[in-house]
C-alpha positions as CSV (number, residue, x, y, z in Angstrom):
1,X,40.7,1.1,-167.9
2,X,43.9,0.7,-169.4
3,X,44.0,4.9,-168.3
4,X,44.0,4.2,-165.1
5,X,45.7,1.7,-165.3
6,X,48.9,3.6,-166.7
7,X,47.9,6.5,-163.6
8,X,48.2,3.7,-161.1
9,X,51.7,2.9,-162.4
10,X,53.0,6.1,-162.7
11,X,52.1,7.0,-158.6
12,X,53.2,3.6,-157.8
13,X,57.1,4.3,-159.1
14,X,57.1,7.6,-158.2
15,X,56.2,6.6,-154.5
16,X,59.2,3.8,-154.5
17,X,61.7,6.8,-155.0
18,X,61.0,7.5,-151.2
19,X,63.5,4.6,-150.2
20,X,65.3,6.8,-147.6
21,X,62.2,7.7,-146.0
22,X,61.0,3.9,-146.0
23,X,64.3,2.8,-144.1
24,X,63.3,5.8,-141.4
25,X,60.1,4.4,-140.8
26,X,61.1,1.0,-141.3
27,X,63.4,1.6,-138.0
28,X,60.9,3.4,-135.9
29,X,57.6,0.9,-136.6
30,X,60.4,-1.7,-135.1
31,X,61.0,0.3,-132.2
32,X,57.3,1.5,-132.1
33,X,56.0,-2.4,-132.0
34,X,58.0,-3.5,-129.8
35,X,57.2,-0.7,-127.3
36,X,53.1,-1.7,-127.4
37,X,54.1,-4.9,-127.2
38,X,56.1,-4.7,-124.5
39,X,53.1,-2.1,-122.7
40,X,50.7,-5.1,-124.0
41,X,53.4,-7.6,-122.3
42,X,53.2,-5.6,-118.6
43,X,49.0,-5.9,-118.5
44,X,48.9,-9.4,-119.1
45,X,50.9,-10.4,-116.3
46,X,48.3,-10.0,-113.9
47,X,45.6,-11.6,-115.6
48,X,46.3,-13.1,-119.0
49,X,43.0,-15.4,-118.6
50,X,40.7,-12.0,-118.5
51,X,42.2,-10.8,-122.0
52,X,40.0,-11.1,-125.0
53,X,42.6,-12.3,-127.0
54,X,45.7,-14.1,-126.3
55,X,49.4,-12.8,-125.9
56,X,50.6,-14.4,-129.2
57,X,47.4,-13.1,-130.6
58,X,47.4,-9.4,-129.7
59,X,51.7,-9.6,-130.5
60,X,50.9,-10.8,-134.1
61,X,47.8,-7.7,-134.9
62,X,50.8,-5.1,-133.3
63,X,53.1,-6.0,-135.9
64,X,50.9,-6.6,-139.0
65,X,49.6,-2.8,-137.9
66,X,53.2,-1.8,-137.9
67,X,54.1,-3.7,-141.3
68,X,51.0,-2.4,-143.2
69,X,51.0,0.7,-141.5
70,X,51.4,2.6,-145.1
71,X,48.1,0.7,-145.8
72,X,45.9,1.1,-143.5
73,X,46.9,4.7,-142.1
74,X,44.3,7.1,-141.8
75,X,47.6,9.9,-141.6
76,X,47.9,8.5,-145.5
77,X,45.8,11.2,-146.9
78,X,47.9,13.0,-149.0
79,X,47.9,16.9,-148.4
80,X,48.9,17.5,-151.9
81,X,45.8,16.5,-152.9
82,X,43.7,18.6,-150.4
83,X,46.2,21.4,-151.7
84,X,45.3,21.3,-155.2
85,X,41.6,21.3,-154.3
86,X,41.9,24.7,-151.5
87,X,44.3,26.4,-154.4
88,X,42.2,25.4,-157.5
89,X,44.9,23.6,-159.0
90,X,42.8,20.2,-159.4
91,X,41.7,22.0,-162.4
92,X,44.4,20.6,-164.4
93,X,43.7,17.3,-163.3
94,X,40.6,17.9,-164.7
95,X,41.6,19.0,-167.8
96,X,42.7,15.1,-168.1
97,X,40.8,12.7,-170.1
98,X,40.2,10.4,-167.1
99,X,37.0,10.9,-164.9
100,X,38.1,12.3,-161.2
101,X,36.5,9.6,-158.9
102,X,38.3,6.9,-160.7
103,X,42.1,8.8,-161.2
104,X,42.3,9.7,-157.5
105,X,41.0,6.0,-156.1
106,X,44.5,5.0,-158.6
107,X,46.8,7.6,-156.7
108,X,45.5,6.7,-153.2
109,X,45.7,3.4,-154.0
110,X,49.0,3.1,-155.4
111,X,50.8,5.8,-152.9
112,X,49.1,3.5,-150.2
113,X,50.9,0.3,-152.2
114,X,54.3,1.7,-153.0
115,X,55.0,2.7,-149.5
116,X,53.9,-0.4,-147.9
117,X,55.4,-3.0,-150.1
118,X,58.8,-0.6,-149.5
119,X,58.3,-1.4,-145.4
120,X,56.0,-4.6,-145.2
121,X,59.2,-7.9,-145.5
122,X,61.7,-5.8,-143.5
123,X,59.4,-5.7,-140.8
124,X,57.6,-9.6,-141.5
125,X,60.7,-11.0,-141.5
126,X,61.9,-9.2,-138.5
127,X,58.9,-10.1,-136.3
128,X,58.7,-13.7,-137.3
129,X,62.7,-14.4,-136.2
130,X,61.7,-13.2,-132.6
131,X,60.9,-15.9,-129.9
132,X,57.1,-16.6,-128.9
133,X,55.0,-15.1,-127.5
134,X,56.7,-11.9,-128.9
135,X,57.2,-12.9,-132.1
136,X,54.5,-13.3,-135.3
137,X,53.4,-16.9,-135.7
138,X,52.8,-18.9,-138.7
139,X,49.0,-18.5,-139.4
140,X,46.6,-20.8,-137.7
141,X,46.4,-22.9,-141.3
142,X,45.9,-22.4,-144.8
143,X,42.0,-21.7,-144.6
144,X,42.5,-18.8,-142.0
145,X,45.8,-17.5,-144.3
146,X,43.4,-17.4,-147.5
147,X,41.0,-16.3,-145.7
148,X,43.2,-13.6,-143.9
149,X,44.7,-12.6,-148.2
150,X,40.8,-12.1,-149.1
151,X,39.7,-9.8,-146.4
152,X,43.3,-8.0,-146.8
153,X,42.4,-6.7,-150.4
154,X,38.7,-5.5,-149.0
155,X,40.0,-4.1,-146.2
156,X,42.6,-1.8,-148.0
157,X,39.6,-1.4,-150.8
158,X,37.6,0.2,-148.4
159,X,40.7,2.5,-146.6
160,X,40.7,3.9,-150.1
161,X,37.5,4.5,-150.7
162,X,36.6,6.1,-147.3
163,X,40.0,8.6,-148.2
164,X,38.4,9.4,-151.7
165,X,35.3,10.0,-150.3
166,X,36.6,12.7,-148.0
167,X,38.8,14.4,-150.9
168,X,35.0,14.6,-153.0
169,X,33.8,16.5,-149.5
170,X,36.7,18.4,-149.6
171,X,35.3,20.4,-152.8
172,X,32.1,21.4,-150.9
173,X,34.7,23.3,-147.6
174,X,36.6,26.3,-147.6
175,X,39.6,24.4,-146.1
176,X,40.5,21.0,-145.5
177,X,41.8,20.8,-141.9
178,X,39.1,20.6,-139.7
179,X,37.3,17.6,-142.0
180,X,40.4,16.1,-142.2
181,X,41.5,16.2,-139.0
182,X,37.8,14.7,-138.0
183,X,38.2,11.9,-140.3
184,X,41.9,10.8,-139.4
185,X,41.3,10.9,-135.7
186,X,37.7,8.7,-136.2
187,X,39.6,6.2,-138.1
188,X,42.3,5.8,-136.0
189,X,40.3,5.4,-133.3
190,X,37.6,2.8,-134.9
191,X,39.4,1.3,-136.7
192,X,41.7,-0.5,-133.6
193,X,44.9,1.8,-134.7
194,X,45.1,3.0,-131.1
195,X,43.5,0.0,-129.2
196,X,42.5,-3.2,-131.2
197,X,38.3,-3.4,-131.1
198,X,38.1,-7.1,-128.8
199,X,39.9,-5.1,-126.0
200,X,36.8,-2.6,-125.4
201,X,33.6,-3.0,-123.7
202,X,31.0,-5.8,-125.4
203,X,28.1,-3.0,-126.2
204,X,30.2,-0.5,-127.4
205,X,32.8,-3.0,-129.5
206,X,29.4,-4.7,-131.0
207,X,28.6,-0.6,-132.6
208,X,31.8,0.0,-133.4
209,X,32.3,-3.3,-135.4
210,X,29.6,-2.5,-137.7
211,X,31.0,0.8,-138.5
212,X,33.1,1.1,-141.8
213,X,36.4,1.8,-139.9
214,X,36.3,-1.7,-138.5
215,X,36.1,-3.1,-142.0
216,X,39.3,-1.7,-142.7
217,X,42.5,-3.4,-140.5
218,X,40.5,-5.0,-138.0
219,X,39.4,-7.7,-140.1
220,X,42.3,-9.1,-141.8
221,X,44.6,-8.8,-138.6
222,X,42.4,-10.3,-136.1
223,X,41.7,-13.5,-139.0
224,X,45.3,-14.1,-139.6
225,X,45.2,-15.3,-135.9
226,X,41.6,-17.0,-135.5
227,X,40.8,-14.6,-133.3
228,X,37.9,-13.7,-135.5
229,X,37.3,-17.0,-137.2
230,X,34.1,-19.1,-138.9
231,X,30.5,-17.4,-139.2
232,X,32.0,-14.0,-137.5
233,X,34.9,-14.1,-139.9
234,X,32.7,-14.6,-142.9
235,X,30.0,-11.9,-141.4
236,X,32.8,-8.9,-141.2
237,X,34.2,-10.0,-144.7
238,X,30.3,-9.1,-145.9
239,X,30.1,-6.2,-144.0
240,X,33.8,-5.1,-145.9
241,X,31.7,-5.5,-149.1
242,X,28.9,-3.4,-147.9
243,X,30.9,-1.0,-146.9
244,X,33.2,-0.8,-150.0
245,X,30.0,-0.2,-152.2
246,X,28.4,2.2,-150.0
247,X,31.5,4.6,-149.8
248,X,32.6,3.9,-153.0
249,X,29.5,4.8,-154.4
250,X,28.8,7.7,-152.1
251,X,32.1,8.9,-153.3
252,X,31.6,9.1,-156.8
253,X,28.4,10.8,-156.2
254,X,30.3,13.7,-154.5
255,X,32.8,13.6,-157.2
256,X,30.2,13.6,-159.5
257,X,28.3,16.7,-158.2
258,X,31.7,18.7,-157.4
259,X,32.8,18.5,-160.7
260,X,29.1,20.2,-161.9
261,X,29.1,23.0,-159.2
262,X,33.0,23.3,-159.1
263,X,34.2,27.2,-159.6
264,X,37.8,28.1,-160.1
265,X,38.6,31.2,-159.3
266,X,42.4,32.5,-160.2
267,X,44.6,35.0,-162.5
């Protein structure tokens, strides 16, 4: 453990190096929130009352998607690592002592860490100093804000996982684009990235909620407010589970059978 542990540290300084490129994004997820917001802002002026969630409600998911974005992005997928795997170079990361499944869940995870915690306040504090209904409210109390930590940590648990998962797949294609061009666009899309899940049609948002994407963002964002809240609430945090042990275990599987049928070709 202690390994990976040592991995996870090293990928987690070397991503806070990228401070420039924090203060970048930082400045256009300000812009970029208050843009949907202010689209969000335009539809509900006709009629706020047929809206499956409120103003203050939909204001709040826009900017924890914006302050997490680094978390939760399905764009996160590093192409150095589908590099290494095209160009045979993940051979030396073989050559590690360190099984494969567990050292690249470390990187993913602390990339996905270092970058977020460099953009998340910034953009918190920023969103909470702006007057209701546009700003970010306190949470509804302390059970939904425990509540809302809890399903945070499964949620990015199973964004990682699901981005292992396609590296392992990776091995088994002769290049990466297509697959990963699939799997960012799915996410984005089921996952609420582009339109949160309560805003589409009942049958279709009842499928899509039992998907893995919807463990992901969803969850956390839409508890913070109480728009999902009780026996729903404590139904998608089981279904976060679920779905972290399922792809988690589907991906070391694939890791597991890669590095078996894995040929490196090179001078």
């Amino acid at each position: 453990m202690k390994k990976y542990l040592s991995f996870f540290r090293l990928r987690f300084v070397m991503g806070l190096q990228y401070r420039a490129a924090a203060w970048a994004g930082i400045a256009t997820q300000f812009v970029w929130g208050i843009l949907l917001i202010a689209m969000f802002w335009a539809f509900y002026q006709t009629e706020p009352e047929r809206f499956p969630m409120t103003f203050e409600a939909t204001a709040g998911y826009i900017w924890f998607q914006q302050a997490f974005l680094a978390l939760f992005a399905a764009w996160m997928l590093e192409a150095e690592i589908f590099e290494s795997i095209k160009n045979g170079n993940i051979a030396y990361e073989l050559c590690r002592p360190m099984k494969i499944y567990p050292m690249l869940f470390s990187r993913a995870a602390a990339v996905r860490i270092s970058r977020a915690s460099l953009r998340c306040v910034p953009i918190l504090v920023f969103a909470a100093l702006l007057p209701e209904p546009w700003g970010l409210r306190a949470p509804a109390d302390a059970a939904a804000f425990l509540m809302f930590l809890a399903t945070m940590v499964l949620g990015f648990l199973v964004t990682v996982a699901f981005g292992v998962l396609i590296y392992g797949v990776t091995f088994f294609t002769v290049s990466p684009e297509g697959l990963r061009l699939v799997a960012t666009s799915a996410m984005d899309f089921f996952d609420g990235s582009v339109i949160p899940l309560p805003f589409f049609p009942e049958g279709f948002k009842r499928v899509m909620e039992l998907l893995p994407f919807a463990a992901m963002a969803n969850v956390p964002f839409r508890i913070y407010s109480k728009d999902l809240a009780g026996k729903a609430a404590l139904k998608a945090a089981g279904l976060q589970v679920l779905w972290f042990l399922i792809l988690a275990g589907a991906g070391w599987a694939v890791m597991a059978r890669a590095e078996k049928k894995m040929t490196v070709q090179g001078g």
